[in-house]
C-alpha positions as CSV (number, residue, x, y, z in Angstrom):
1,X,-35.8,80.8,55.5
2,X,-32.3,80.7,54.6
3,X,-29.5,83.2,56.2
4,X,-29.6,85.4,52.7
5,X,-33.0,86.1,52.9
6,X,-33.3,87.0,56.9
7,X,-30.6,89.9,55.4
8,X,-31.7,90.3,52.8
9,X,-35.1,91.1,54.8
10,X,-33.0,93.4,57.5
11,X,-31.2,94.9,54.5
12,X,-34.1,95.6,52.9
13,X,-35.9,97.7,55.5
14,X,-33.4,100.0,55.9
15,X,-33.0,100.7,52.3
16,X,-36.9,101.3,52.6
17,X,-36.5,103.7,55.4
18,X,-33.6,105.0,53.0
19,X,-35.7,105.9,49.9
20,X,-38.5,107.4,52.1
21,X,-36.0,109.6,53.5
22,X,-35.0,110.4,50.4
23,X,-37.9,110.9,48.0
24,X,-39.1,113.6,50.7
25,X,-35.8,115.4,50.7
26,X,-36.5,115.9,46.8
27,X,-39.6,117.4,48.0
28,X,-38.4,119.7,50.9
29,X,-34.4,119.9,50.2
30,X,-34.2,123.3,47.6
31,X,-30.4,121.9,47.8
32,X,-30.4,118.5,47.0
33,X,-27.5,117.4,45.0
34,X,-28.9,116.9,41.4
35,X,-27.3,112.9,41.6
36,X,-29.3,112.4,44.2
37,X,-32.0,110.5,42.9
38,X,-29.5,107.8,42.1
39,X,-28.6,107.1,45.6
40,X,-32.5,106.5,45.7
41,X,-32.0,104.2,43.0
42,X,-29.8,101.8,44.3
43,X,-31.8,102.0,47.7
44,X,-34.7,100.8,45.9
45,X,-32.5,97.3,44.5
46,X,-33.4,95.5,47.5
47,X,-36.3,96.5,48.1
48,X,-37.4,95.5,44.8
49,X,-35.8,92.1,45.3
50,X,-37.3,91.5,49.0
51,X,-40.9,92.6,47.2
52,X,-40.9,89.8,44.8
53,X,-38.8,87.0,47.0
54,X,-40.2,87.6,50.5
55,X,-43.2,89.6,50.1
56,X,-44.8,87.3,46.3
57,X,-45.6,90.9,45.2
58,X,-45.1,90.8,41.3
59,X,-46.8,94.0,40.5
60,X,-45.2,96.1,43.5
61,X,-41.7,94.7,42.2
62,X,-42.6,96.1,38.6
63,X,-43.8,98.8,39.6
64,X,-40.8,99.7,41.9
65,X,-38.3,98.6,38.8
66,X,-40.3,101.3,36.9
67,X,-39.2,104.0,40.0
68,X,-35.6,103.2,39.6
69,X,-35.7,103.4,36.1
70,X,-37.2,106.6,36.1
71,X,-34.4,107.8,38.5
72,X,-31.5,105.9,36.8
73,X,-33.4,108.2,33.6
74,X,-33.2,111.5,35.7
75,X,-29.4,111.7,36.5
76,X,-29.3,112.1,32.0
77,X,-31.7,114.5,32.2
78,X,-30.4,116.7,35.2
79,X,-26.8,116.4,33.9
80,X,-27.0,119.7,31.4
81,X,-28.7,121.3,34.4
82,X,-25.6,121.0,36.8
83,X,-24.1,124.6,36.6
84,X,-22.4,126.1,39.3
85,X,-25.0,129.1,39.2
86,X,-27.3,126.1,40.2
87,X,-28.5,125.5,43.7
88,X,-28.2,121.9,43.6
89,X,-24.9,121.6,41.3
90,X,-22.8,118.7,42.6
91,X,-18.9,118.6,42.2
92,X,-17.9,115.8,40.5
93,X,-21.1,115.3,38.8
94,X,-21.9,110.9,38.4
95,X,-22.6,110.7,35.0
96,X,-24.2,107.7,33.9
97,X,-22.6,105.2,31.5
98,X,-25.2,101.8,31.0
99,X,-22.7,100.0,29.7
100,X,-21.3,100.0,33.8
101,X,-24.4,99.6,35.2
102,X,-26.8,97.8,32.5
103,X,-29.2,96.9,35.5
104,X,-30.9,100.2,34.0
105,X,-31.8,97.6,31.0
106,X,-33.1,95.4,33.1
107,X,-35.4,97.0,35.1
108,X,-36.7,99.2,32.9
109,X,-37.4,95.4,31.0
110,X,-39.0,94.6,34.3
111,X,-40.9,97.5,34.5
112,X,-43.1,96.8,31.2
113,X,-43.1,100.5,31.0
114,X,-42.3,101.2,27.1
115,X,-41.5,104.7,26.9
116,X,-39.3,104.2,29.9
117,X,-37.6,101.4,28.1
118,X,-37.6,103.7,24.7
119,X,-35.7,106.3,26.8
120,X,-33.0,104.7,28.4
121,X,-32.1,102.5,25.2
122,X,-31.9,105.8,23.1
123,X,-30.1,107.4,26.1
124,X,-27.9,104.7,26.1
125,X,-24.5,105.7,24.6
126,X,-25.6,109.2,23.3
127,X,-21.5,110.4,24.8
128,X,-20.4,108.1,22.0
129,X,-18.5,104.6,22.3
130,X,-15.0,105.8,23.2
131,X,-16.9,107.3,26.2
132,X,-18.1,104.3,26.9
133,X,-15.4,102.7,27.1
134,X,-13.9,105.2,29.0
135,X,-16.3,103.7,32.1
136,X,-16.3,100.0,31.2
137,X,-14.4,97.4,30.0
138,X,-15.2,97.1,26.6
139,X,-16.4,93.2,26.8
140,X,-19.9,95.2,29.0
141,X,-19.8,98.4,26.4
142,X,-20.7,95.8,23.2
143,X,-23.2,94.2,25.0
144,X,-24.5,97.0,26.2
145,X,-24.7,98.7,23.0
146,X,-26.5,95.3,21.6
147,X,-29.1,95.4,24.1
148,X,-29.6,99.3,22.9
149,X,-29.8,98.4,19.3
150,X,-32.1,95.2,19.9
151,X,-34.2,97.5,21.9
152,X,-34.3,99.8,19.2
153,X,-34.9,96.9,16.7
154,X,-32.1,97.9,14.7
155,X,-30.4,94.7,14.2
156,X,-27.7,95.2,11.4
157,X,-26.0,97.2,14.2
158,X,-26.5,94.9,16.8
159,X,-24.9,92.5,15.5
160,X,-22.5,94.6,14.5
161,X,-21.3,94.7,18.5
162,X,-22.6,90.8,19.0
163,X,-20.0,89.5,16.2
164,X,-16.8,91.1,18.1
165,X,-17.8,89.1,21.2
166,X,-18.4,85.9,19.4
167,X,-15.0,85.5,18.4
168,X,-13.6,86.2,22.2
169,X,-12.3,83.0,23.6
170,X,-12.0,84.8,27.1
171,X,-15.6,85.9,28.2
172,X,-16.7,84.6,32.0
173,X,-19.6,81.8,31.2
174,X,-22.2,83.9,32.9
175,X,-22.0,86.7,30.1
176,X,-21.6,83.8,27.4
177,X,-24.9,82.4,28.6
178,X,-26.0,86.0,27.7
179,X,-24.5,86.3,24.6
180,X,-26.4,83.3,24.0
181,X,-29.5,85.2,24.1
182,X,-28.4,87.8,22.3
183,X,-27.9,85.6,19.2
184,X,-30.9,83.9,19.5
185,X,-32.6,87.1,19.4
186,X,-30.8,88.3,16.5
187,X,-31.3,84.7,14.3
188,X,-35.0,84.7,16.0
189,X,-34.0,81.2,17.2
190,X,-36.2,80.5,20.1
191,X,-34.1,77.5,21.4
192,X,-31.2,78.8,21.3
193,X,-32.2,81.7,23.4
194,X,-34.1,79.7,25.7
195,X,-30.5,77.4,26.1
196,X,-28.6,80.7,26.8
197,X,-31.4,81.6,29.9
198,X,-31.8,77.9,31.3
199,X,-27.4,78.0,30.9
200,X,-27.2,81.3,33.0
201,X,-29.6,80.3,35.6
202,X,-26.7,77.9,36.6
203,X,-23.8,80.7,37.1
204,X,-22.9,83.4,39.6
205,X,-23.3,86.9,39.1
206,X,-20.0,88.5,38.4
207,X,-18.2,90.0,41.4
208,X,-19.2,93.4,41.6
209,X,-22.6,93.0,40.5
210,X,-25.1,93.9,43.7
211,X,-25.0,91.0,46.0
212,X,-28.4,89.7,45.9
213,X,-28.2,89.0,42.4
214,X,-27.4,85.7,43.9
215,X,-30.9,85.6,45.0
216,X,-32.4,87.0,42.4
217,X,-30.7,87.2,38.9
218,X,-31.8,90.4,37.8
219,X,-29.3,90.6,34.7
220,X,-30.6,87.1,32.9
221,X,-34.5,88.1,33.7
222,X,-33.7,91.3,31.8
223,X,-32.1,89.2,28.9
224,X,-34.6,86.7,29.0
225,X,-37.2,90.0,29.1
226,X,-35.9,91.5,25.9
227,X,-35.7,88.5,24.0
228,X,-40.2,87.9,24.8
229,X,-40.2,91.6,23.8
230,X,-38.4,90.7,20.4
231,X,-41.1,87.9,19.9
232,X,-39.2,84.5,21.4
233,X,-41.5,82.8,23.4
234,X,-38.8,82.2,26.2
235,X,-39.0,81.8,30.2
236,X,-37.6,80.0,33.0
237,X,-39.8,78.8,36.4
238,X,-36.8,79.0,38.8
239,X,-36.2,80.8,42.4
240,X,-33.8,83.0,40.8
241,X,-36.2,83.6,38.0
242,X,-39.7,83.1,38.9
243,X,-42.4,82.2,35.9
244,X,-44.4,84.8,37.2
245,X,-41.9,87.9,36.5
246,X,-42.1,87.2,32.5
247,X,-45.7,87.2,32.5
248,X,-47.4,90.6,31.1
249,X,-49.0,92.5,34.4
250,X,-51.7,95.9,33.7
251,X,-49.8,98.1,35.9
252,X,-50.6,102.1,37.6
253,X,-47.3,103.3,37.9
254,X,-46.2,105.5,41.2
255,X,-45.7,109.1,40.8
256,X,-42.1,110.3,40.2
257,X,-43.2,113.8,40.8
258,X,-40.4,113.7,43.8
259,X,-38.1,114.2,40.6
260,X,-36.7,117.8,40.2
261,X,-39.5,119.8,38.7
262,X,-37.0,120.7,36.1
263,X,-36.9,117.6,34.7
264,X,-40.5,117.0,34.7
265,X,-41.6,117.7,31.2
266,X,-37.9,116.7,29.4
267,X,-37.5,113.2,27.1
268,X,-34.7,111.7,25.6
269,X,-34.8,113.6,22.8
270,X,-33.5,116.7,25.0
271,X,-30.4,115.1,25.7
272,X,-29.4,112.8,22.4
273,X,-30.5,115.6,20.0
274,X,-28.4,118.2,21.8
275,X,-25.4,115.5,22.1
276,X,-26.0,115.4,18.3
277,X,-25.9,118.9,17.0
């Protein structure tokens, strides 16, 4: 065992103790800042991580992606509800932008949970673009809004936001390698995506990215995810990507009923319909 993974290991269990803490907070805490669940959310990134490299626990890591899905999914939902008539209203309010933090994508890939993955891709962007861009560089906003639109299976407008990124002589080789994908996808050339997954597996993570993406690269399993979702038979058998995490798993999801009871019964439609009127 190598010095990442005995921290990664001590890491871990305090994020565990973290989002136990946490979740029964949202249970007992009538005050509980409404971005809370996020913090529970980023908690739950090495856990997942130590579950499938330490532990060899394939469903448990799926199933936790699901739960930090479903709380990445909340912060849209409880975002209307943050009034200052509101016991739990939180000043400034995190929105979420998944063009900053596309690791939503991924896990909810991860997950195999579809309306989960539904949700987020229609949540995805719902502020507009120049919002978007407003929270990330534009380079992550197109690629972000291609992974929606792939998601969505509406590929004459994502490839409206591949095309820009094709022509950029500039982009780090790590998001080439994804962009790689992303084509293959969109010309329903398996080798090509399969090229762009077996090319990423060889670069870092951006700086910035959470640290044991170096361990385990979260970002190319998502790509690699969404392009076996959109019928390329793709995978890699590698310690950064194990075999086993594109394979199909029957799943029970946990209970997210630690989620404000507000939210409980709310989709996307609540949010991008309302954005839209």
């Amino acid at each position: 065992m190598n010095e990442n993974q005995k921290m990664l290991i001590e890491v871990s269990h305090e994020k565990e103790e973290e989002v136990q803490k946490g979740i029964q907070r949202m249970r007992e805490d009538e005050t509980v800042y409404w971005d809370y669940p996020k913090f529970i959310a980023d908690s739950l990134d090495f856990v997942a991580i130590k579950t499938l490299l330490i532990d060899r626990d394939v469903a448990k890591f799926k199933q936790l992606a699901y739960l930090i899905g479903k709380c990445i999914e909340s912060i849209f939902f409880v975002e209307p509800l943050n009034t200052k008539e509101s016991p739990h209203y939180v000043k400034p309010f995190s929105s979420i932008s998944i063009s900053a933090r596309q690791h939503a994508f991924y896990w909810a890939l991860i997950s195999e949970q579809e309306a989960l993955i539904e949700s987020l891709a229609h949540l995805m962007g719902h502020k507009g673009e120049a919002w978007e861009v407003e929270q990330a560089r534009k380079d992550m906003v197109y690629m972000g809004f291609a992974m929606k639109y792939l998601l969505l299976k509406e590929d004459d407008r994502a490839a409206s936001y591949v095309k820009p990124l094709q022509k950029k002589k500039t982009l780090p080789k790590y998001w080439k390698a994804h962009l790689q994908i992303l084509q293959g996808i969109l010309e329903q050339d398996t080798e090509k995506a399969q090229a762009g997954l077996e090319e990423g597996i060889q670069r870092k993570p951006l700086t910035g990215e959470q640290y044991f993406y170096e361990l385990l690269n979260v970002p190319l399993i998502g790509y690699g995810l969404l392009a076996r979702r959109r019928g390329l038979d793709v995978s890699l058998d590698h310690p950064k990507a194990p075999q086993a995490v594109f394979e199909h798993h029957e799943l029970e999801y946990p209970s997210t009923d630690f989620l404000f009871p507000e939210i409980q019964q709310m989709t996307w439609r609540d949010i991008v319909e309302n954005a839209e009127k």
